[in-house]
C-alpha positions in Angstrom: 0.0 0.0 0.0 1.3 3.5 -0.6 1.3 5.2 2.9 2.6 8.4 4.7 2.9 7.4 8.4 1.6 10.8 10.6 5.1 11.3 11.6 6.4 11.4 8.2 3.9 13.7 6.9 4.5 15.8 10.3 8.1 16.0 9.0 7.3 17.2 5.1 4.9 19.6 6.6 8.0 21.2 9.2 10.3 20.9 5.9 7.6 22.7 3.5 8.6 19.7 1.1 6.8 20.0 -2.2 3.7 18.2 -1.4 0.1 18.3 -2.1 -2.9 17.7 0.4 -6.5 16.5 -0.3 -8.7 16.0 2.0 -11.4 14.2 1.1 -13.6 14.8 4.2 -17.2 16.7 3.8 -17.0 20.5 4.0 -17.8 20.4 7.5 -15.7 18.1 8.9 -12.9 19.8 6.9 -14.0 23.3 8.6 -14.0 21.8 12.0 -10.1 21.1 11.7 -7.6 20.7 8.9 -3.9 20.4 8.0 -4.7 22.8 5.0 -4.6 21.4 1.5 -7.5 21.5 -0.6 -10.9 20.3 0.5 -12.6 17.7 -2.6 -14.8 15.2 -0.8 -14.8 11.6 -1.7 -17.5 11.7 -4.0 -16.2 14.7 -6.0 -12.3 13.7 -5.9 -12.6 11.3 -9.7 -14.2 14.5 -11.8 -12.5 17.0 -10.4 -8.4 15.8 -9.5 -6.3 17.7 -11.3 -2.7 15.7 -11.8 -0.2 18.0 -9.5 2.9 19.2 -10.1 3.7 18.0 -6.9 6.4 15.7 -6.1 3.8 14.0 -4.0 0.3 14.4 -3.4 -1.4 13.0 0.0 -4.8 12.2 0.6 -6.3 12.5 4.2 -9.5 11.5 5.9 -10.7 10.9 9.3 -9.2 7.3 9.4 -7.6 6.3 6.2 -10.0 3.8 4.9 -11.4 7.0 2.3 -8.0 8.0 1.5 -6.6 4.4 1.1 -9.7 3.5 -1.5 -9.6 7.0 -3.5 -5.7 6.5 -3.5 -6.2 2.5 -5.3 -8.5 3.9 -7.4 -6.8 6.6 -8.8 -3.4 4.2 -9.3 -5.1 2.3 -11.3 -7.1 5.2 -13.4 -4.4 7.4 -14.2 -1.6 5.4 -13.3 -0.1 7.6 -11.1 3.0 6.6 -8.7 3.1 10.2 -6.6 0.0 10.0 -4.6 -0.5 8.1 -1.5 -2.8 8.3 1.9 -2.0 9.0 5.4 -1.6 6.2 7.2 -4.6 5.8 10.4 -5.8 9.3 8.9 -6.1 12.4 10.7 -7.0 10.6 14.1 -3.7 8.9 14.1 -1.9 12.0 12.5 -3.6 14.2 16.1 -2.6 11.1 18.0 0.9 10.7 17.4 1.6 14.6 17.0 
C-alpha cells in the first residue's frame, strides 16, 4: 500500500517539502479542523483531481480507509506513482503529534 505514516507527513509539513494535500472529508468536517490542502470530498475527488505538479500528493481522511480506497483507485485510473494516503488518517496524525 502507498502510505505516509503521521510522523512522516509531520516532518514534510516542518520541511515545506513539495507536497500536495487533499482532504477528502465533507465541508464540514474539513472546517472543524484541517492540515490545510485543498478540500474535494470523496464523491467529488474522480471528476474534479487535477494531476499535481507536486512531487507527492497526499490524501487524508478521518481514518484512512477514504483516502486508502480513493488512493487504489486513482493508481489504477491514471496510473499515477506520486500520490498516496495517510496512514490511520487524521486521528492517528492528532494522536501521534
Amino acid at each position: 500500500m502507498h502510505e505516509v505514516s503521521p510522523t512522516e507527513l509531520k516532518q514534510l509539513l516542518d520541511s515545506n517539502a513539495d507536497i500536495q494535500i487533499i482532504d477528502i472529508r465533507e465541508d464540514y468536517e474539513y472546517s472543524d479542523f484541517n492540515l490545510g490542502g485543498k478540500n474535494i470530498p470523496l464523491d467529488s475527488v474522480l471528476p474534479n483531481f487535477d494531476k499535481s505538479d507536486a512531487k507527492r500528493t497526499i490524501f487524508i481522511c478521518n481514518s484512512g480507509k477514504r483516502s486508502s480506497a480513493i488512493v487504489r483507485t486513482l493508481r489504477v485510473k491514471h496510473q499515477l506513482n506520486n500520490i498516496f494516503s495517510l496512514k490511520g488518517g487524521l486521528e492517528k496524525y492528532l494522536e501521534e503529534n
